[in-house]
C-alpha positions in Angstrom: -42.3 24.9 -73.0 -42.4 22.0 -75.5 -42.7 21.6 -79.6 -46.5 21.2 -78.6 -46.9 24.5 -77.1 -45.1 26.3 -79.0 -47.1 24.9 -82.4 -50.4 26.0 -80.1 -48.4 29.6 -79.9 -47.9 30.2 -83.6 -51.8 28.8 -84.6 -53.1 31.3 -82.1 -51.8 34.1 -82.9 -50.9 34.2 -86.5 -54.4 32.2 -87.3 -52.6 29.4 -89.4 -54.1 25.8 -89.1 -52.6 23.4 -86.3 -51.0 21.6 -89.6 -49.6 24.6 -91.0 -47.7 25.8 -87.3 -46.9 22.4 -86.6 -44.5 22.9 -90.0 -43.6 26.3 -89.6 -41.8 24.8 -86.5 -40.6 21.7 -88.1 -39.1 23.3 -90.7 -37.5 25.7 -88.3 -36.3 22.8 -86.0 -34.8 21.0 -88.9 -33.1 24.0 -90.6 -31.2 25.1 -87.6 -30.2 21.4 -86.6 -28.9 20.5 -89.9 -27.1 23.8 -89.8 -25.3 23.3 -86.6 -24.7 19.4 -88.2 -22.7 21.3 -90.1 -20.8 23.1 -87.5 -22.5 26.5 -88.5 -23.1 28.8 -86.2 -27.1 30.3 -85.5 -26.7 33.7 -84.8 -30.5 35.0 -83.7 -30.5 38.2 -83.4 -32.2 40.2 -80.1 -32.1 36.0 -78.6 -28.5 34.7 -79.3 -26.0 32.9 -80.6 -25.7 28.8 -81.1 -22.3 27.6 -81.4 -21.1 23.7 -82.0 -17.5 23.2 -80.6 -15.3 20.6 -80.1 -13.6 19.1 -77.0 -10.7 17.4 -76.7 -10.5 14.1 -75.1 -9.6 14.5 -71.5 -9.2 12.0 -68.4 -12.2 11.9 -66.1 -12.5 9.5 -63.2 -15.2 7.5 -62.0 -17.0 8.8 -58.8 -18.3 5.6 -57.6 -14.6 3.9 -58.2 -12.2 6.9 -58.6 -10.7 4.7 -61.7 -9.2 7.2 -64.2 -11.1 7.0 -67.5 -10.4 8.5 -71.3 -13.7 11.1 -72.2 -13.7 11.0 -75.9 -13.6 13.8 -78.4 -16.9 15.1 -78.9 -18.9 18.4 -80.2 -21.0 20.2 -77.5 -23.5 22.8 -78.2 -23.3 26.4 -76.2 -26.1 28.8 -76.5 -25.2 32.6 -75.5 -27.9 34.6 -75.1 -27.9 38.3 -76.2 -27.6 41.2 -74.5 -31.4 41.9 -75.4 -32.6 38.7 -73.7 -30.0 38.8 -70.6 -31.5 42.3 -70.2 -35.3 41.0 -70.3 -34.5 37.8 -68.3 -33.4 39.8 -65.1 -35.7 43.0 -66.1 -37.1 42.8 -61.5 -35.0 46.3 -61.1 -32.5 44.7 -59.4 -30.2 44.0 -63.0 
């Protein structure tokens, strides 16, 4: 699903204008990415959890060469989803 669709979600069913969901969604988008900028976690409930953590730098190697190299520092983002969406996610009877 991208941006697009989901702006074409919220103006059919809550009746806003194309303008108005479009928005809505930016405004959401930019909330939640200046609030894991932050390193703030996005705790949603009933969907899950966003957390920004940081990795150490570690030595990788080059698959094509095999040469060692240094991977940086650098903050990943995880998403956990809740129990409520694991649960809908494999609802086929056999979870």
């Amino acid at each position: 699903m991208t941006k697009a669709e989901i702006i074409e979600k919220i103006y059919e069913k809550v009746g806003f204008s194309k303008k108005e969901s479009a928005e809505i969604v930016e405004l959401v988008f930019d909330t939640m990415k200046t609030t894991l900028e932050r390193g703030e976690k996005i705790k949603i409930s009933g969907f899950g959890n966003f957390v920004v953590r940081q990795k150490r730098p570690r030595i990788g190697r080059n698959p094509q060469t095999g040469e060692e190299i240094e991977i940086c520092a650098r903050r990943v983002l995880t998403f956990r989803p809740s129990q409520v969406l694991k649960i809908a996610l494999n609802h086929d009877g056999n979870a």
